[in-house]
C-alpha positions in Angstrom: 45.5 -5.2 -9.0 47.0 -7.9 -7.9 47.5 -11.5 -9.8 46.3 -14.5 -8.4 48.6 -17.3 -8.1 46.2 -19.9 -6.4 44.2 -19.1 -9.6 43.7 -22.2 -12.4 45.0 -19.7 -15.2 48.4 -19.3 -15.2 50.3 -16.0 -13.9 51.6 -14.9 -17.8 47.8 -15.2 -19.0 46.5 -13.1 -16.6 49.4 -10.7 -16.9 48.3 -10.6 -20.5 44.6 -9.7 -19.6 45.4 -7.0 -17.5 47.9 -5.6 -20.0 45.1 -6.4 -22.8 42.3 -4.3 -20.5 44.1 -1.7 -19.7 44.9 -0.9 -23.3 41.0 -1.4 -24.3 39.9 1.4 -21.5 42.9 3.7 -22.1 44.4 3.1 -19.3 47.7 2.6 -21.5 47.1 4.9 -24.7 48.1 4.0 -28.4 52.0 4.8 -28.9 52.4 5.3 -25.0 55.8 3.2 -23.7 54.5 0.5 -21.2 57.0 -0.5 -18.1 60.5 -2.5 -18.6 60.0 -6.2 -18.1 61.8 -5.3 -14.9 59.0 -3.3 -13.6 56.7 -5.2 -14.3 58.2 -8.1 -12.5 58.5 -5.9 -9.8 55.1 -4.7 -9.6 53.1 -8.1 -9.4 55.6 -9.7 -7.9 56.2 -12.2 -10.4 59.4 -13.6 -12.9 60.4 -11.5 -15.9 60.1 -15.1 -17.7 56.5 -14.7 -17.1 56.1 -11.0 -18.1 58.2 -11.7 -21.4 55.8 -14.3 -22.4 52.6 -12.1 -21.9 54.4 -9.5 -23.5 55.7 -11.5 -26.8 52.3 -13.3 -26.8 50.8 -9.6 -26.7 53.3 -8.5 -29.6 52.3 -11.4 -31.9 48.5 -10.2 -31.1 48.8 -6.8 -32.2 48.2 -5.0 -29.1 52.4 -4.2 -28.4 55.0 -3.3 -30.9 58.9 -4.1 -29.6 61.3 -1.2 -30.9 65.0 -2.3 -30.8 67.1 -0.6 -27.9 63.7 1.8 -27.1 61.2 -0.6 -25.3 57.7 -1.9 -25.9 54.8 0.5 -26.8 51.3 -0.2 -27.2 50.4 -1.0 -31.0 47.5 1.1 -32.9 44.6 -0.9 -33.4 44.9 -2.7 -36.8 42.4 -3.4 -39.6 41.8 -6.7 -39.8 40.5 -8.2 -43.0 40.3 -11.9 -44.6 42.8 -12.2 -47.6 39.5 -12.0 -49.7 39.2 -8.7 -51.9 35.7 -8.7 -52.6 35.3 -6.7 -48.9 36.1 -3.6 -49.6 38.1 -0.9 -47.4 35.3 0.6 -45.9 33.5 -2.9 -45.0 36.8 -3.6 -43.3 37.1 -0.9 -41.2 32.7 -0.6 -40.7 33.7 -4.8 -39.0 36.4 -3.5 -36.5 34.7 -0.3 -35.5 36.0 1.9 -37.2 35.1 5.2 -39.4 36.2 5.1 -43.1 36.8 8.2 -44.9 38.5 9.1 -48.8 40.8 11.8 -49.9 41.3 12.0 -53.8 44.4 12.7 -54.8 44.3 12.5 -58.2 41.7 11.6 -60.8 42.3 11.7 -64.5 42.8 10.1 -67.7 46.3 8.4 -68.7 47.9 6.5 -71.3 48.4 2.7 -70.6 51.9 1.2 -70.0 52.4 -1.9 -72.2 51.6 -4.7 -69.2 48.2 -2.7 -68.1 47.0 -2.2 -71.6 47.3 -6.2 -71.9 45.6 -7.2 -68.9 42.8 -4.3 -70.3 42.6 -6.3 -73.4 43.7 -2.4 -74.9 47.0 -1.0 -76.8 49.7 0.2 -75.1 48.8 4.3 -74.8 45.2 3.4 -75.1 43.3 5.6 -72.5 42.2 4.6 -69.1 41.1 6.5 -65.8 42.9 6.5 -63.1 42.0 7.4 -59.8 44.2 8.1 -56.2 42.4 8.1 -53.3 44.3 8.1 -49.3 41.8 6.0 -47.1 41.7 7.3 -44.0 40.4 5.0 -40.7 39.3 7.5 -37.9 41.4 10.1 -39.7 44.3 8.1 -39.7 46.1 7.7 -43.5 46.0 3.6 -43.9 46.4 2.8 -47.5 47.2 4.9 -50.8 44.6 3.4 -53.8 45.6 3.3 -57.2 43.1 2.3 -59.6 42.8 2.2 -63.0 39.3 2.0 -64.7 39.0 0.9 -68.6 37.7 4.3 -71.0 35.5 5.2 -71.4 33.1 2.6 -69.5 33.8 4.7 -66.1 34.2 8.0 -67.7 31.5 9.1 -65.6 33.8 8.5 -62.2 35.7 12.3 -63.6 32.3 13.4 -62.1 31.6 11.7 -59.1 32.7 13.0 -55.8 34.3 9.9 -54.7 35.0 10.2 -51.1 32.7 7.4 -49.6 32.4 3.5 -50.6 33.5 2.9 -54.0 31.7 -0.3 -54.5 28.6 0.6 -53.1 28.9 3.8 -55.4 29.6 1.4 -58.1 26.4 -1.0 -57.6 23.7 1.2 -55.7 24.3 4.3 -59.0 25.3 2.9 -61.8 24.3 -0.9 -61.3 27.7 -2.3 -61.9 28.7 -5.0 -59.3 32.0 -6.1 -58.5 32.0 -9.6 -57.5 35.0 -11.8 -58.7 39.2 -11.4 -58.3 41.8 -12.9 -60.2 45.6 -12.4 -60.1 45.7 -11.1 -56.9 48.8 -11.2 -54.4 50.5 -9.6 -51.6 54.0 -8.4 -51.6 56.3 -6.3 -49.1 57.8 -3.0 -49.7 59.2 0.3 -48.6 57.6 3.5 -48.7 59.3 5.8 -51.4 58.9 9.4 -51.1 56.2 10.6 -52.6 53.8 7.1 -50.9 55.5 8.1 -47.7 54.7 11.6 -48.1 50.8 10.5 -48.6 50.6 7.9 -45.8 52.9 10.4 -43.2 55.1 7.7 -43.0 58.7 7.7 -42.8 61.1 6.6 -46.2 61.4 3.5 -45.6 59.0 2.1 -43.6 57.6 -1.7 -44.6 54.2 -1.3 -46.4 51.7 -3.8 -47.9 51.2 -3.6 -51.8 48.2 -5.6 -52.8 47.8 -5.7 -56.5 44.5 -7.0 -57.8 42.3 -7.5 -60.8 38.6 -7.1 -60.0 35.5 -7.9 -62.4 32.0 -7.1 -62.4 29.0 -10.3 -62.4 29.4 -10.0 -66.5 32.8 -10.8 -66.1 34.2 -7.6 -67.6 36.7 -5.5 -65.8 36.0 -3.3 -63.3 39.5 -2.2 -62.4 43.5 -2.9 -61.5 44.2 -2.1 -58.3 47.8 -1.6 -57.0 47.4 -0.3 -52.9 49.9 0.8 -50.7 49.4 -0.3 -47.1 50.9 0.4 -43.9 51.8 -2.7 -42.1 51.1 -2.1 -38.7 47.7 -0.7 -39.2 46.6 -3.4 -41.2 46.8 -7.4 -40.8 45.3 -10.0 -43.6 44.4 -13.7 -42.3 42.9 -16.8 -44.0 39.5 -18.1 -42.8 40.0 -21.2 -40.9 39.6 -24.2 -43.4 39.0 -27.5 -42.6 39.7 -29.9 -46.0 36.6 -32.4 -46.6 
């Protein structure tokens, strides 16, 4: 297809569309190299100043991923999900379409190190469960979940199969609903080996770690949360506020 240039939208925008919908019907698959700049000048006839601005515009979007002396690829589809903790994994990926799914990795009891017994309200040593679960997003490893849940108030988690919607779990079972966060933030890392191993990621690679405190509608704590993220399968944003 050709581009219009008698058209009121400008060449780079439509560029963008048809990069954009050829991507959305497969067309152009996830991970697949899309043409040099060159090329694409070439093949609608158009200046490679317009195809690098579809294509950065594209980047910044999330639908292309620039790799340093190896070209432009198209970008897997990422998570999206509002810098708001109450909306769980599997919410997140139920909004953009996607299939969650759990793997446990390890659920036990531990001792508590001296800054997680505080926040617990507990003595260092004091027990607590902890539970690792790899969530998946149409099969795909996104995030490694640490949690650790006060003993012996979720004891009965050592029993539950765990592999769906924690939350829901949480509040449709055993009544317990988690509604408020506190000393939550967002910090960039690198994958060690044994995270990297989990996510099938390479040593290295920039990852997410959200840590977060979540509490039930008593106010009590429900659990500490310390997730490993990929980056480039997940992006957080801020709802649009307007100040009164």
């Amino acid at each position: 297809m050709k581009l219009n240039p008698d058209n009121a939208i400008p060449l780079y925008l439509q560029l963008k569309e048809e990069i954009k919908n050829a991507i959305k019907t497969g067309e152009l698959h996830y991970g697949e190299k899309i043409p040099t700049e060159t090329e694409i000048s070439e093949q609608y006839n158009i200046s490679r100043i317009t195809v690098r601005r579809a294509i950065e515009e594209l980047s910044r979007e999330g639908f292309l991923s620039k790799k340093q002396g190896k070209g432009t690829y198209v970008q897997e589809h990422k998570i999206q999900r509002k810098i708001e903790h109450l909306l769980s994994f599997s919410e997140a990926c139920e909004a953009n379409g996607m299939k969650p799914t759990s793997m446990v990795t390890k659920k036990e009891i531990i001792h508590l190190t001296q800054e997680d017994a505080k926040t617990m309200n507990e003595e260092p040593g004091s027990p607590a469960i902890f539970l690792q679960r790899i969530r998946l997003a149409d099969g795909s490893p996104i995030m490694c979940e640490n949690n650790l849940f006060p003993y012996p108030r979720f004891s009965f988690l050592l029993n539950e199969s765990l592999d769906g919607s924690l939350y829901r779990l949480l509040e449709e079972k055993h009544g317990i609903r988690v509604s408020i966060s506190t000393n939550s933030y967002i910090d960039v890392v690198r994958a060690n080996g044994d995270i990297a191993k989990k996510l099938q990621v390479s040593g290295g690679e920039p990852l997410f770690y959200l840590y977060c405190q979540m509490y039930d509608s008593r106010k009590e704590l429900v659990h500490i949360g310390k997730q490993y993220i990929i980056s480039d399968r997940y992006r957080f944003y801020l709802e649009d506020y307007t100040k009164a």
